[in-house]
C-alpha positions in Angstrom: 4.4 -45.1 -93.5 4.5 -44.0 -97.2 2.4 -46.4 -98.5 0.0 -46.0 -96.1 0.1 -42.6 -97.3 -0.3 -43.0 -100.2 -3.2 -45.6 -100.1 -4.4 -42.9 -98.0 -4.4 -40.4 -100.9 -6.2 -43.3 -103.4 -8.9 -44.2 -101.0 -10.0 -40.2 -100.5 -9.8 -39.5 -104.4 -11.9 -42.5 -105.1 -14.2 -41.7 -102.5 -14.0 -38.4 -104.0 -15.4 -39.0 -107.8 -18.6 -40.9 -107.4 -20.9 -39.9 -109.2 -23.7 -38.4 -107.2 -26.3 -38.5 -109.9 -27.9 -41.9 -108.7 -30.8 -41.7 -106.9 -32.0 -45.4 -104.7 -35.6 -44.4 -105.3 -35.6 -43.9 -109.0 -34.0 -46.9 -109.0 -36.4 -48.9 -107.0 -39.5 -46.9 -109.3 -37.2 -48.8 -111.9 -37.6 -52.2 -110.7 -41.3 -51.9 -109.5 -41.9 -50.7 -112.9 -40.1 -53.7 -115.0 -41.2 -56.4 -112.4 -41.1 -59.7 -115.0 -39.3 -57.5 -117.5 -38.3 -61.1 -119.9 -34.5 -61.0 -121.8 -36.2 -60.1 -124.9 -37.9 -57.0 -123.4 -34.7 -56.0 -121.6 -32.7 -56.5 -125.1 -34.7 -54.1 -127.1 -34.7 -51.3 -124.3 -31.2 -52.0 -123.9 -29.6 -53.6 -126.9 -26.0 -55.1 -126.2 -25.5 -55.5 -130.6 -25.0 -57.9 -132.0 -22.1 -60.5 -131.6 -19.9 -62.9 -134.0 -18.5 -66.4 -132.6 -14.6 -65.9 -134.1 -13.3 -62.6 -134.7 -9.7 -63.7 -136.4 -7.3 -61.1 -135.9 -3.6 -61.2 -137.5 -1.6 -61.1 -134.0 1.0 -59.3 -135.9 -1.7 -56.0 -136.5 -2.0 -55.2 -133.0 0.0 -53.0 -131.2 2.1 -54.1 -128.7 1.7 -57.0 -128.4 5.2 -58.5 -128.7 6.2 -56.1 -125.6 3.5 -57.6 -124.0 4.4 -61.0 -124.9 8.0 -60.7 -124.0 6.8 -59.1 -120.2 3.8 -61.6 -119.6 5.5 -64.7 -122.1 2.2 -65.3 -123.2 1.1 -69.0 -123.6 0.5 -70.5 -127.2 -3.4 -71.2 -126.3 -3.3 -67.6 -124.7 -2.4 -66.0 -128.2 -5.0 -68.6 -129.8 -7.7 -66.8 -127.6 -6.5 -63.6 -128.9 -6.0 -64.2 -132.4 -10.1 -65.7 -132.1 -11.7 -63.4 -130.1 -9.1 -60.1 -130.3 -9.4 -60.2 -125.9 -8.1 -62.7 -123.3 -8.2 -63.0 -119.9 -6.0 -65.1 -117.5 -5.3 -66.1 -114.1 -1.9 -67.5 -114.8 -0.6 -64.2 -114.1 -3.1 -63.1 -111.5 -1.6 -61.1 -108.3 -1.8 -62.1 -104.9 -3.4 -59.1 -103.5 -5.2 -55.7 -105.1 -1.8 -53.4 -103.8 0.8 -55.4 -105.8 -1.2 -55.1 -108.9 -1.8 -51.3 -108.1 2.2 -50.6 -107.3 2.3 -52.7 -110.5 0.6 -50.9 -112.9 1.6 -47.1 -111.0 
């Protein structure tokens, strides 16, 4: 009874704050207008910057990370990822369902 509650509470509060500033037909004007619009085109209106292919890290700069090592026991090629690219995602860890990851985390 409490957790439906309190999923309950979550659902309303995230129904709650969208954002009601998008409008379908400007949207739609937008997509009529860039009909074709090429990767190049949609890079300089939009420009994601620019990108390097290794971004070594010291693993011993960033914060946190042995708690998060000793709680998730991170995986040698795991902290390879991170210590190229300063991110890494897994599914080795993944939960089950969206709830236990929520009661998780809260």
């Amino acid at each position: 009874m409490r957790a439906s509650i309190f999923l309950t509470i979550i659902l309303c509060s995230f129904l709650s704050a969208q954002d009601d500033t998008f409008s379908v037909d400007a949207y739609n004007e937008f997509l009529n207008e860039h009909k074709g619009l090429t990767l190049e085109r949609m890079d300089q209106m939009y420009s994601a910057g620019t990108f390097f292919k290794n971004a070594e890290v010291d693993l011993n700069t960033i914060p946190y990370l042995d708690s998060i090592d000793q709680i998730y026991k991170l995986t040698d090629f795991e902290k390879g990822l991170i210590r190229q690219q300063r991110f890494m995602v897994t599914e080795r860890l993944g939960p089950s369902t969206f709830a236990q990851s929520f009661r998780y985390i809260y």
